[in-house]
PDB file of N, CA, C and O in Angstrom:
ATOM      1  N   UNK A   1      17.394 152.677  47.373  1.00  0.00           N
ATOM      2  CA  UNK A   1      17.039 151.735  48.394  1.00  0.00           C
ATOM      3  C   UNK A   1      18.018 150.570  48.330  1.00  0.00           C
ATOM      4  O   UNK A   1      18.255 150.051  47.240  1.00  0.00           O
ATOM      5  N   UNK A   2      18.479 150.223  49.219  1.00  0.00           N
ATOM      6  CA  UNK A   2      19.647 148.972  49.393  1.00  0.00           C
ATOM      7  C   UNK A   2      18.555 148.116  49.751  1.00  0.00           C
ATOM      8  O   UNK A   2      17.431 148.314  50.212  1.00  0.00           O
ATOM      9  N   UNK A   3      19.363 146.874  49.325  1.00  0.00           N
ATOM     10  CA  UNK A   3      18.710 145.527  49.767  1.00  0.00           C
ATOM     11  C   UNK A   3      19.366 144.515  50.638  1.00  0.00           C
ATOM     12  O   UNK A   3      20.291 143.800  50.251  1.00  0.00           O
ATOM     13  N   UNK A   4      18.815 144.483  51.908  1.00  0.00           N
ATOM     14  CA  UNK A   4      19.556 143.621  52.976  1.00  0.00           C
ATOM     15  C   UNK A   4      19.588 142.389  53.186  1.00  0.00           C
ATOM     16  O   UNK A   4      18.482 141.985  53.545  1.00  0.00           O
ATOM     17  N   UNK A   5      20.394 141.560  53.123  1.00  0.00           N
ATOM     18  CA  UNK A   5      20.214 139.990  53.173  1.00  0.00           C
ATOM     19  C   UNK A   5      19.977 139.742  54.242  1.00  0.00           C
ATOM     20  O   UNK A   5      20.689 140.109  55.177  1.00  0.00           O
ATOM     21  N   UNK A   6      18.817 138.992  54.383  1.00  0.00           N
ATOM     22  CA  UNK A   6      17.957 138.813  55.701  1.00  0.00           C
ATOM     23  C   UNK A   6      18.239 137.101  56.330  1.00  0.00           C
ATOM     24  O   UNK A   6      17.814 136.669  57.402  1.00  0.00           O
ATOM     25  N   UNK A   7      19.245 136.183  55.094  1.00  0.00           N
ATOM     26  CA  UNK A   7      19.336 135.039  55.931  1.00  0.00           C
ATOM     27  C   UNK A   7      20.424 134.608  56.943  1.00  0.00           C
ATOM     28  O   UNK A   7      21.478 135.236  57.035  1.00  0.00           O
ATOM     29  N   UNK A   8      20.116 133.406  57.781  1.00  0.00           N
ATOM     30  CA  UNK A   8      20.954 132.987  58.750  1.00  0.00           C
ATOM     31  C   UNK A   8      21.018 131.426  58.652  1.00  0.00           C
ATOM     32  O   UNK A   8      20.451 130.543  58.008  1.00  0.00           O
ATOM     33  N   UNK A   9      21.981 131.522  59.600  1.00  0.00           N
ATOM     34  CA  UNK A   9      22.429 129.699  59.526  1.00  0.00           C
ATOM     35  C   UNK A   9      21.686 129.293  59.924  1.00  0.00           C
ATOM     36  O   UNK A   9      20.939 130.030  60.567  1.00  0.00           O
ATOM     37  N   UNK A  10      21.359 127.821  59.827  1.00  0.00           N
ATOM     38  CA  UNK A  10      20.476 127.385  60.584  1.00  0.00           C
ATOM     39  C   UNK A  10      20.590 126.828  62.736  1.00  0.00           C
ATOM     40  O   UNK A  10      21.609 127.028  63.397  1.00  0.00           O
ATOM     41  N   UNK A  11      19.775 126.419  63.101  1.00  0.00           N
ATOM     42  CA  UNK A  11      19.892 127.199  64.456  1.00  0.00           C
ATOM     43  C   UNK A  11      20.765 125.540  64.992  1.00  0.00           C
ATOM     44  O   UNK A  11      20.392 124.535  64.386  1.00  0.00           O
ATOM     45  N   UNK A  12      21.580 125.411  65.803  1.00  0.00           N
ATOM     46  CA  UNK A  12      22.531 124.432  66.219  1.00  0.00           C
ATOM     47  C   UNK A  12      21.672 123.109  66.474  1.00  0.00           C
ATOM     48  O   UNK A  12      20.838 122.873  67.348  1.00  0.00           O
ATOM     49  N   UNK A  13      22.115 122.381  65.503  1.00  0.00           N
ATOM     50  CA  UNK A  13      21.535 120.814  65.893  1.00  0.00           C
ATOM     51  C   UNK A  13      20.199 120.690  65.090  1.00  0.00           C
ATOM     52  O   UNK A  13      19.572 119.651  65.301  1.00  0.00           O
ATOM     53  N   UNK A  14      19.566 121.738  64.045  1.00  0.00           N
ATOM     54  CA  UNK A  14      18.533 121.469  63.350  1.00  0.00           C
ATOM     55  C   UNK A  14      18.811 120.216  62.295  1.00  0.00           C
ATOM     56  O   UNK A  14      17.931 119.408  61.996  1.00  0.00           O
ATOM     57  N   UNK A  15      20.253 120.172  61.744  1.00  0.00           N
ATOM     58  CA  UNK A  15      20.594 119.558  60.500  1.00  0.00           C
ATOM     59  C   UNK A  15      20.753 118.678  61.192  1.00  0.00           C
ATOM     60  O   UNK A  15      19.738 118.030  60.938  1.00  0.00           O
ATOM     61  N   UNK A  16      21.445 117.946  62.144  1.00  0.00           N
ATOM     62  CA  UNK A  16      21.322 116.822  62.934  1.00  0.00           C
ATOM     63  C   UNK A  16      20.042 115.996  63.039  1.00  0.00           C
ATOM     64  O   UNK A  16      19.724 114.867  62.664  1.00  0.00           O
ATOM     65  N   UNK A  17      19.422 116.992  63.695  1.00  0.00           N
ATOM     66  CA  UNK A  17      17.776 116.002  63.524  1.00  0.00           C
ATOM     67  C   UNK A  17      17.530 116.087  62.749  1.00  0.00           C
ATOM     68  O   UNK A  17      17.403 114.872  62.597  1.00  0.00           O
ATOM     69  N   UNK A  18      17.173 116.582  61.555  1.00  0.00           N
ATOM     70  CA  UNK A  18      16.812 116.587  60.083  1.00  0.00           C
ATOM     71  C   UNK A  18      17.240 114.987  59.465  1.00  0.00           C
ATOM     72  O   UNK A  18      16.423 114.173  59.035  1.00  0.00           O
ATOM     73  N   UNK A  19      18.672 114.796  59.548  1.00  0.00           N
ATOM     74  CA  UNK A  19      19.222 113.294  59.352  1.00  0.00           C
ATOM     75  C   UNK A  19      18.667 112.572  59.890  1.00  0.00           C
ATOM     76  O   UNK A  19      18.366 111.612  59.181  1.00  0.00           O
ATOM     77  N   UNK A  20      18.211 112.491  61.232  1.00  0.00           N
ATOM     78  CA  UNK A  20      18.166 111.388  62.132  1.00  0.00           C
ATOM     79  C   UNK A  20      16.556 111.314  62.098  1.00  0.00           C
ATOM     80  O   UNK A  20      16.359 110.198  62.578  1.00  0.00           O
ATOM     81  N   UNK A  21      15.416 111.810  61.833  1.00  0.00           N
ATOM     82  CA  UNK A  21      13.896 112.220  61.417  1.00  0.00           C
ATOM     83  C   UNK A  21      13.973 111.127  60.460  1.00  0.00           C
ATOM     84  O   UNK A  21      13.574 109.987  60.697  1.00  0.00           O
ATOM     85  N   UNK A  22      14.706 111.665  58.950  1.00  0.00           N
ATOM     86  CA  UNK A  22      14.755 111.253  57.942  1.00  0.00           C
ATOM     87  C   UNK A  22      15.449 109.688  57.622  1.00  0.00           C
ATOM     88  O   UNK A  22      15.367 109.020  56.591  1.00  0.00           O
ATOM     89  N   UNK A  23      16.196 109.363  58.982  1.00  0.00           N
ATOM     90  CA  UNK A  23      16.534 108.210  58.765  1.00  0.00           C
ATOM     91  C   UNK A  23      15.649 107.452  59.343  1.00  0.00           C
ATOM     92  O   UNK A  23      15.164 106.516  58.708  1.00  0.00           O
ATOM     93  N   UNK A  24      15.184 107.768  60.956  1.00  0.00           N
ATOM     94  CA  UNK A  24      14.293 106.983  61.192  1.00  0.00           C
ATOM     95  C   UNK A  24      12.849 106.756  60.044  1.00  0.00           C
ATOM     96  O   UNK A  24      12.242 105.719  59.777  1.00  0.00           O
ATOM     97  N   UNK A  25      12.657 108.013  59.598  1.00  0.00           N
ATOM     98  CA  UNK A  25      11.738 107.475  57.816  1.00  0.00           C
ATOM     99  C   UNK A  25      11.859 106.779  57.254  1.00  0.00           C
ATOM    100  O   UNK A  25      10.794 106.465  56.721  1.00  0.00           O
ATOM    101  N   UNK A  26      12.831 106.078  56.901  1.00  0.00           N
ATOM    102  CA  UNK A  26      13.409 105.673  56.037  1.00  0.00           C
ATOM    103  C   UNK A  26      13.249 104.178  56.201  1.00  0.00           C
ATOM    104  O   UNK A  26      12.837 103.333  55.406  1.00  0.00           O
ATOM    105  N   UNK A  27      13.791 104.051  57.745  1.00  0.00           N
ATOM    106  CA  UNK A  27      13.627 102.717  58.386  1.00  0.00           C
ATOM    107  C   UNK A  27      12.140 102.009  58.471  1.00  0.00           C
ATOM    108  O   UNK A  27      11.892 100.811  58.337  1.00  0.00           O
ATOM    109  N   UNK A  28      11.128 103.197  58.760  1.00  0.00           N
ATOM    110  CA  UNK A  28       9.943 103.094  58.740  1.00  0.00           C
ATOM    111  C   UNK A  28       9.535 102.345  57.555  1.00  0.00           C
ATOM    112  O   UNK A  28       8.943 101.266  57.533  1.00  0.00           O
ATOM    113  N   UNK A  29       9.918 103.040  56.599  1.00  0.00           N
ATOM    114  CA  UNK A  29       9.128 102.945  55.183  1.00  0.00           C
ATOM    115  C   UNK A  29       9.838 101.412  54.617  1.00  0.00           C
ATOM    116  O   UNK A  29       9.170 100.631  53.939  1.00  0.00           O
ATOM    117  N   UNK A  30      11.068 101.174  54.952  1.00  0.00           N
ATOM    118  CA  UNK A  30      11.731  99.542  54.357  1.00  0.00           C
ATOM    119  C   UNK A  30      11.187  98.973  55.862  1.00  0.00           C
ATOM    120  O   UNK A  30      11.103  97.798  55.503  1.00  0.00           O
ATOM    121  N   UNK A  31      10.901  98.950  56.805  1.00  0.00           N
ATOM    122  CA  UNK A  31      10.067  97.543  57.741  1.00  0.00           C
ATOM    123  C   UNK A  31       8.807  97.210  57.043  1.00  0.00           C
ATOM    124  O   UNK A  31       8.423  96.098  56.679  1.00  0.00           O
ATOM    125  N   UNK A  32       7.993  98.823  56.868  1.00  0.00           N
ATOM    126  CA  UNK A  32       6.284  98.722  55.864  1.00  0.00           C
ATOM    127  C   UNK A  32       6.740  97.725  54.657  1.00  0.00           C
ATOM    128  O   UNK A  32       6.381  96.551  54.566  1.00  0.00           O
ATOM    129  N   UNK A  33       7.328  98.194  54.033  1.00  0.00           N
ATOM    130  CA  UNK A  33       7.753  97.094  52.967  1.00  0.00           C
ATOM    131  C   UNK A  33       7.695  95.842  52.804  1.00  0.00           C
ATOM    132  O   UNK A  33       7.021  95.014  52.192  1.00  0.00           O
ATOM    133  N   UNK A  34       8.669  95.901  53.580  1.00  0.00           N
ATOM    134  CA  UNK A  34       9.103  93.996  54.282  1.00  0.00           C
ATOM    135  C   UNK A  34       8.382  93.854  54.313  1.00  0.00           C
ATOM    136  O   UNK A  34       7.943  93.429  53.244  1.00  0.00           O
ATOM    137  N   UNK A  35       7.259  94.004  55.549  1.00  0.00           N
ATOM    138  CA  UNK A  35       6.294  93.249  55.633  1.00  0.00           C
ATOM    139  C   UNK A  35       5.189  93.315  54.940  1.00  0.00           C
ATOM    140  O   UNK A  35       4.383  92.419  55.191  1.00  0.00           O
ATOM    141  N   UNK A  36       4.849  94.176  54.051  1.00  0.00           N
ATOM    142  CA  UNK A  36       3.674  93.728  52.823  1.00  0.00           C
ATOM    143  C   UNK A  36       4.189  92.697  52.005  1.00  0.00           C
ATOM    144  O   UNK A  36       3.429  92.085  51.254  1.00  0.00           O
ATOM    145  N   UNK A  37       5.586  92.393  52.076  1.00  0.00           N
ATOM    146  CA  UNK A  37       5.871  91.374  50.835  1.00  0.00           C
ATOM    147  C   UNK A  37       5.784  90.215  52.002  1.00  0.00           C
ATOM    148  O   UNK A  37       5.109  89.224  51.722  1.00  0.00           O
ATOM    149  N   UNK A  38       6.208  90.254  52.862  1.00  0.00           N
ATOM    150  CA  UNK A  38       5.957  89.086  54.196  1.00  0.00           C
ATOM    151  C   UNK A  38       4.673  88.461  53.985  1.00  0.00           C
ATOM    152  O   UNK A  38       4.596  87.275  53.666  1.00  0.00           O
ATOM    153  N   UNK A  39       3.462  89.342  54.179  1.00  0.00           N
ATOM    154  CA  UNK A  39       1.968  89.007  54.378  1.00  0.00           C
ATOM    155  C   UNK A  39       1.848  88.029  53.579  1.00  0.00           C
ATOM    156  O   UNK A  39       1.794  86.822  53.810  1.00  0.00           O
ATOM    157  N   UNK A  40       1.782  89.023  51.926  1.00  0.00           N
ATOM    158  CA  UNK A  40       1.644  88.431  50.534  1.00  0.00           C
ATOM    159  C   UNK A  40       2.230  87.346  50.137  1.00  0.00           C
ATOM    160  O   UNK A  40       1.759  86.718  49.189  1.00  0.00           O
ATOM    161  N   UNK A  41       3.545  86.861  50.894  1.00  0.00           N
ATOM    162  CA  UNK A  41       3.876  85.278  50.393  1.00  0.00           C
ATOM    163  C   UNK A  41       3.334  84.481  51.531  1.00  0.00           C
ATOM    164  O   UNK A  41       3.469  83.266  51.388  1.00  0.00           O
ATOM    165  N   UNK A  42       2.711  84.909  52.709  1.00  0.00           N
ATOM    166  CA  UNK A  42       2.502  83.903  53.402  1.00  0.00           C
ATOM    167  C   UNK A  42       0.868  83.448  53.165  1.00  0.00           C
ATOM    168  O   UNK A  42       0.229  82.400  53.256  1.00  0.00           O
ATOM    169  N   UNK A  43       0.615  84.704  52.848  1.00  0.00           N
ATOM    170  CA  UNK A  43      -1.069  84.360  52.052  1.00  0.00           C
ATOM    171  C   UNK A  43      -1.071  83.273  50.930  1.00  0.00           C
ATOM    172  O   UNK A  43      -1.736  82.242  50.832  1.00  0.00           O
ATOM    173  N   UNK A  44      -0.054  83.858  50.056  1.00  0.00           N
ATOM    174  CA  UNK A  44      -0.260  82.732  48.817  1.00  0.00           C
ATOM    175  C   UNK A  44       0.578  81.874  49.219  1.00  0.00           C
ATOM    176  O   UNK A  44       0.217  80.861  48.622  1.00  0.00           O
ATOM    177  N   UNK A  45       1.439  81.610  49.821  1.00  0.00           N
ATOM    178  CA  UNK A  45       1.923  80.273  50.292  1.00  0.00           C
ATOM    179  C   UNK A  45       0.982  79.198  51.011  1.00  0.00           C
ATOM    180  O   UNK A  45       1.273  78.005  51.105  1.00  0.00           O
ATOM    181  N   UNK A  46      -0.363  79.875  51.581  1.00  0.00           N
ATOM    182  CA  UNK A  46      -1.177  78.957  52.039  1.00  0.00           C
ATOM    183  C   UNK A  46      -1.954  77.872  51.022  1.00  0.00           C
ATOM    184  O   UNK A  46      -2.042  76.646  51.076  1.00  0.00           O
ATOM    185  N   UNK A  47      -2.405  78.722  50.204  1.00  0.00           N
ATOM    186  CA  UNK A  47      -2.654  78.520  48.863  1.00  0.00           C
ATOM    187  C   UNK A  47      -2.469  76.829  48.362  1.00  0.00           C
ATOM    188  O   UNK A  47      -1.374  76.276  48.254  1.00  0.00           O
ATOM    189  N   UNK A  48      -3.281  76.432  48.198  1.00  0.00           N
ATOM    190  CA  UNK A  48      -3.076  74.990  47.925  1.00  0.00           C
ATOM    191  C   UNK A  48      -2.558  75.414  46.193  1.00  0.00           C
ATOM    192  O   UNK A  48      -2.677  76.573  45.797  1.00  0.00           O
ATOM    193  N   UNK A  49      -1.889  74.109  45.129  1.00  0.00           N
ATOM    194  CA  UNK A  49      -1.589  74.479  43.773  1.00  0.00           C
ATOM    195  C   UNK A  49      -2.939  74.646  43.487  1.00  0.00           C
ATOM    196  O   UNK A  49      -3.003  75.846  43.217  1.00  0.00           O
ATOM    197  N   UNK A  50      -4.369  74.054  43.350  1.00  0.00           N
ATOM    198  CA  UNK A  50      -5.616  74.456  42.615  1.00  0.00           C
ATOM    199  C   UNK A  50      -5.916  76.105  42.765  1.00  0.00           C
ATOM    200  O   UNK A  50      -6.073  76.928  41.863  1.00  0.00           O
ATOM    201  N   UNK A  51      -5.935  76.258  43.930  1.00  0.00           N
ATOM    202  CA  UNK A  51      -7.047  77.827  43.861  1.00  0.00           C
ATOM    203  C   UNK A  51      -5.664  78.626  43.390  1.00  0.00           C
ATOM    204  O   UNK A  51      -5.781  79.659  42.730  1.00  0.00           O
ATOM    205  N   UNK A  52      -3.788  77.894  43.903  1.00  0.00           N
ATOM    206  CA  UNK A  52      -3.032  79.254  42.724  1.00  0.00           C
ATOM    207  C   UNK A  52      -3.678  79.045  41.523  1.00  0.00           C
ATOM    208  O   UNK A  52      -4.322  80.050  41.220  1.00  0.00           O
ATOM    209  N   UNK A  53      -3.761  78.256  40.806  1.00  0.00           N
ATOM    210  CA  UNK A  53      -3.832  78.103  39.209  1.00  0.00           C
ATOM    211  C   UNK A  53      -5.155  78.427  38.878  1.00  0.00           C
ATOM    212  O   UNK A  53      -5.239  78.717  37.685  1.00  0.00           O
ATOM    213  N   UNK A  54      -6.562  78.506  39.673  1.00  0.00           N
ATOM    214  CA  UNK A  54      -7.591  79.458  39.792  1.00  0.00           C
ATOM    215  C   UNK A  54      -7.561  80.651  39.608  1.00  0.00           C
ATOM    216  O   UNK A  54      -8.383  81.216  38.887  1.00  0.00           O
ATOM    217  N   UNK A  55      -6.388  81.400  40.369  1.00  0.00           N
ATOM    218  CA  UNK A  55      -6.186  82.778  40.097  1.00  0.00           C
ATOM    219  C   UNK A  55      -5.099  83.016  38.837  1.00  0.00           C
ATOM    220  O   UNK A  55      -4.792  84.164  38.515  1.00  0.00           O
ATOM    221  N   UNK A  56      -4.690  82.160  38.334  1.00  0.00           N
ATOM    222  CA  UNK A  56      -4.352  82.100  36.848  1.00  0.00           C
ATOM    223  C   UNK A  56      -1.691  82.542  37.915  1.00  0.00           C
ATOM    224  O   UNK A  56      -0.856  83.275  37.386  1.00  0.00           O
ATOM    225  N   UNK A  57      -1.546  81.957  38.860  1.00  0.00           N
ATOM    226  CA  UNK A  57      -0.306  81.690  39.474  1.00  0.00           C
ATOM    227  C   UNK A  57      -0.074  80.302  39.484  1.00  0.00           C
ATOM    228  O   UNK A  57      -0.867  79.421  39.154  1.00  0.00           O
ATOM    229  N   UNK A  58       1.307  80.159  39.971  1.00  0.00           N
ATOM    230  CA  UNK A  58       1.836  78.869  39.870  1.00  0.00           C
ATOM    231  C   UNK A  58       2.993  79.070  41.329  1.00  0.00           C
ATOM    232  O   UNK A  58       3.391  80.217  41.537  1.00  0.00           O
ATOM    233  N   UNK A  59       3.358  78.222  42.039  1.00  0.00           N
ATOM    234  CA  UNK A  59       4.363  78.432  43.191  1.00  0.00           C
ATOM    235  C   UNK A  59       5.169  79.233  43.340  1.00  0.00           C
ATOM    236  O   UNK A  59       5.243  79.843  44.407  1.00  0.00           O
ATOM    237  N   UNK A  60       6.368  79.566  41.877  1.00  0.00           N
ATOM    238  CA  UNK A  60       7.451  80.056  41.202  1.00  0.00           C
ATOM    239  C   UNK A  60       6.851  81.473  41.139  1.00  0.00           C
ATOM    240  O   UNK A  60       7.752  82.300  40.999  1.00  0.00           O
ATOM    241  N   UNK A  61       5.798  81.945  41.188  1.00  0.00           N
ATOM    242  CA  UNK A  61       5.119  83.009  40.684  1.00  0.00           C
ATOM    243  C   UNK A  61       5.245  84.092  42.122  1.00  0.00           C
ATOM    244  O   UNK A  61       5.480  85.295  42.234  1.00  0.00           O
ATOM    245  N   UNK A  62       5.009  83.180  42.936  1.00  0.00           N
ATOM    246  CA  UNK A  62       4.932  84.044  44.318  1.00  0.00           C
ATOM    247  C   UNK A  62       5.574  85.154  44.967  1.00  0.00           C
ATOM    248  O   UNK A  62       5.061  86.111  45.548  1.00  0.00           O
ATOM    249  N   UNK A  63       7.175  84.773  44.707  1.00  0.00           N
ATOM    250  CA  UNK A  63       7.805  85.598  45.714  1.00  0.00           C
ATOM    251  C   UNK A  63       8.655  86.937  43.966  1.00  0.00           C
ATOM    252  O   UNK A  63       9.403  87.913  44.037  1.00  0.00           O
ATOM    253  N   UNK A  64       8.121  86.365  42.941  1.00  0.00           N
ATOM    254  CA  UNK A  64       7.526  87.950  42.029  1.00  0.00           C
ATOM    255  C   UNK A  64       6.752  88.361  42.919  1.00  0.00           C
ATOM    256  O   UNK A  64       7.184  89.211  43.698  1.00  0.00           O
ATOM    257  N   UNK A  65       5.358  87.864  43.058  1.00  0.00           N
ATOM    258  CA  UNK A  65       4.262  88.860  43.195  1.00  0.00           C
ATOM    259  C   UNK A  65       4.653  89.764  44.484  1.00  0.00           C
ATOM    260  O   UNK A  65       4.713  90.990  44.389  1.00  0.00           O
ATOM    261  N   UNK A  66       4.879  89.169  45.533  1.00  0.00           N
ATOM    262  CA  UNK A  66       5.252  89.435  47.044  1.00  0.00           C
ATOM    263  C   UNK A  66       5.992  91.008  47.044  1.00  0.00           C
ATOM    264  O   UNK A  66       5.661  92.099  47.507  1.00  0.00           O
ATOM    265  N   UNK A  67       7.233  90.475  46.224  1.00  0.00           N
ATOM    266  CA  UNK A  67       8.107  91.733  45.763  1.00  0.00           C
ATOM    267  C   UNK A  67       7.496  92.630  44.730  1.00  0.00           C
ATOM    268  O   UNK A  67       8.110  93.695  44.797  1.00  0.00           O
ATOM    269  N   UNK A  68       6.664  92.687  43.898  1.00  0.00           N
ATOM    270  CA  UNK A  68       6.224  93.478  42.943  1.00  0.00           C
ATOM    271  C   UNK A  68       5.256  94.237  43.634  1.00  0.00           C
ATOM    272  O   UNK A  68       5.428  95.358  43.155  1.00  0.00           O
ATOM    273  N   UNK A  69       4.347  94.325  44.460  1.00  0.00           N
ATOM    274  CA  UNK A  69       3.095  94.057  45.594  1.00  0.00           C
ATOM    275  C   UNK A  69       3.886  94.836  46.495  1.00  0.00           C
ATOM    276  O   UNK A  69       3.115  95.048  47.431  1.00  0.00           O
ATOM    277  N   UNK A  70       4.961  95.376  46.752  1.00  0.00           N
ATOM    278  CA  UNK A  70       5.641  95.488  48.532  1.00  0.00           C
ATOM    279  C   UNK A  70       5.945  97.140  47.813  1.00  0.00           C
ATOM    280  O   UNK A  70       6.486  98.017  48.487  1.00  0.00           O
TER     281      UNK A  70
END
């Protein structure tokens, strides 16, 4: 019994959109980003210094958390 290789190229312009899917993903996923770290410093930027130092933060602390958080 022979064994026939059954594959083919892929069909014109699949790998094209494949890139362009995956980039628009990509873009998706760093705007989501951004803006969870956006929210998160503008939340604790409201933040008077008492209720930061309530939650055991300080000003300097923020745009860690924002970025650690995103």
């Amino acid at each position: 019994m022979a064994a026939a290789s059954t594959t083919r190229p892929a069909p014109f312009g699949a790998i094209a959109t494949y890139k362009v899917v995956t980039l628009f993903s990509a873009l998706a996923t760093t705007l989501s980003t951004w803006n969870d770290a956006r929210v998160t410093r503008n939340s604790l930027g409201k933040l008077s210094d008492r209720e930061l130092d309530d939650i055991g933060l300080c000003r300097g602390d923020i745009e860690m958390i924002a970025q650690s958080r995103a």
